[in-house]
C-alpha positions in Angstrom: 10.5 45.4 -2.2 7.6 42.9 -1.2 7.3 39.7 -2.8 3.5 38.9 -3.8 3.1 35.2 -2.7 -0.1 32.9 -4.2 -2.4 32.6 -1.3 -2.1 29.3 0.3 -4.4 26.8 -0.2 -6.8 25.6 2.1 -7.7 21.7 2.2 -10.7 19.7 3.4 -10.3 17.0 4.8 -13.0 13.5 3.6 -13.0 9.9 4.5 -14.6 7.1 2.3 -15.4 3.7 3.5 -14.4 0.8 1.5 -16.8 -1.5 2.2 -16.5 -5.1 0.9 -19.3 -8.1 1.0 -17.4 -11.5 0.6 -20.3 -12.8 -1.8 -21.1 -9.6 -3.9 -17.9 -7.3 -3.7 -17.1 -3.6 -3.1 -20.5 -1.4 -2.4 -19.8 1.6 -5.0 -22.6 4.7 -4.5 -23.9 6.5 -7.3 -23.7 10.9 -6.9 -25.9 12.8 -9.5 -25.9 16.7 -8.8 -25.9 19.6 -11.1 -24.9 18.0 -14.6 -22.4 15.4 -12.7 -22.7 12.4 -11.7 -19.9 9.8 -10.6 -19.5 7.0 -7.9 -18.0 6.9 -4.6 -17.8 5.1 -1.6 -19.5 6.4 1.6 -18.3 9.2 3.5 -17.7 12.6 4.0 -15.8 15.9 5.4 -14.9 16.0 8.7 -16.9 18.1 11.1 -15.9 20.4 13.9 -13.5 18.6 16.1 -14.1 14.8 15.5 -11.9 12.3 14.3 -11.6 10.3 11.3 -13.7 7.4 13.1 -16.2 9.8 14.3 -16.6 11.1 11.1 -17.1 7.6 9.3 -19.3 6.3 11.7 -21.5 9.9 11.2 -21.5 9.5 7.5 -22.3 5.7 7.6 -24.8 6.3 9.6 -26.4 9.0 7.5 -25.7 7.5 3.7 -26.7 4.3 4.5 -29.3 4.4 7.0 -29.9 0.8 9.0 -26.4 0.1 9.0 -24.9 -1.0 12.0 -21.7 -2.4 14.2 -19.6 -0.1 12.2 -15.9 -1.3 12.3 -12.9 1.1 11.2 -9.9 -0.8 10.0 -6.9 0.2 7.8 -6.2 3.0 5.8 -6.3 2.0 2.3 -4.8 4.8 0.4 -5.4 9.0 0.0 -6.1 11.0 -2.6 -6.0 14.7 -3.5 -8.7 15.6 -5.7 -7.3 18.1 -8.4 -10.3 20.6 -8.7 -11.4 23.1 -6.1 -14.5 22.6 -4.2 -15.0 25.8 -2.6 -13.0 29.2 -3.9 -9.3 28.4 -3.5 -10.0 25.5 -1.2 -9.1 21.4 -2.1 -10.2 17.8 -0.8 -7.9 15.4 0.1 -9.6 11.8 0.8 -8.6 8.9 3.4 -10.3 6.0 2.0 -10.4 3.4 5.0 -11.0 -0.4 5.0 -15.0 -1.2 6.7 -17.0 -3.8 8.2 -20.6 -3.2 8.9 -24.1 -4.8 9.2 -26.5 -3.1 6.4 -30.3 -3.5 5.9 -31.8 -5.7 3.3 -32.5 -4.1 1.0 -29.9 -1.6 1.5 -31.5 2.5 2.3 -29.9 5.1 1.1 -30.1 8.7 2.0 -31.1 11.8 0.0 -27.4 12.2 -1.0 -27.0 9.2 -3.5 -29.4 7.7 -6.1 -28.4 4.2 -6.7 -25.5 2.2 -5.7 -24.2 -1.1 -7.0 -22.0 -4.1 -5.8 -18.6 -4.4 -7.9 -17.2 -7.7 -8.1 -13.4 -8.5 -8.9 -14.3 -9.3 -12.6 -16.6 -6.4 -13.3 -15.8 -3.3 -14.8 -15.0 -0.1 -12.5 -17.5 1.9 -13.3 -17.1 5.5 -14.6 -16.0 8.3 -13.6 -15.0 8.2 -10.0 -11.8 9.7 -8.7 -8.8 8.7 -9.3 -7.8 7.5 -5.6 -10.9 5.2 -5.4 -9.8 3.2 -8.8 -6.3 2.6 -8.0 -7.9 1.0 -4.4 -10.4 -0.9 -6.8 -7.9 -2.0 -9.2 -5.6 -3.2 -6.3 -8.6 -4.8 -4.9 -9.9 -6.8 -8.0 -5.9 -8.1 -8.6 -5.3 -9.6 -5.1 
């Protein structure tokens, strides 16, 4: 008698810049697809064989075009995001500490349509996952 095991999930693997400006705070893009739209910091899925600094750098590049000396520092926190994104396949998110030189006024690429600077007393705005607040409201306590 065969048992019939669940398929395994399959996970993609995304990294998100925290990026913080000592005068205007944490640099929050805005996402607006298909009836949704939320914010998130820069970054993306990782591609072929790079690593997560490769990948960061890439999406830095891309997102916020201009930008540059990008600096990769420490892992802030993860997060699995709790809906599929393809058929039977998930997101987990590394969201890592960054220092970079951007363009004034700041570009952005065809990915996001605004973005915003949240200070420690402003509200986080809504929605945006679940990993990304808990770094935000860690971030606007200390």
């Amino acid at each position: 008698m065969s048992e019939n095991k669940p398929e395994m999930k399959k996970f993609f693997v995304g990294v998100k810049a925290i990026i913080e400006d000592p005068e205007k705070g944490v640099l929050l893009l805005k996402v607006s697809r298909e009836n949704r739209s939320f914010w998130e910091g820069p970054g993306g899925r990782i591609d072929d064989n790079e690593t997560f600094t490769e990948t960061l750098t890439r999406e830095l590049n891309e997102e916020l075009p201009g930008s540059n000396n990008v600096q990769i520092l420490e892992l802030l926190g993860s997060e699995r995001i709790h809906r599929d994104i393809e058929e039977n396949t998930g997101l987990i998110l590394l969201y890592y500490e960054v220092t970079l030189d951007l363009p004034n006024p700041i570009k952005l690429s065809h990915e996001h349509v605004d973005y915003t600077w949240l200070s420690k007393n402003n509200t986080i705005p809504k929605p945006c996952d679940a990993g990304l607040r808990r770094i935000l409201e860690d971030w606007q306590k200390s």
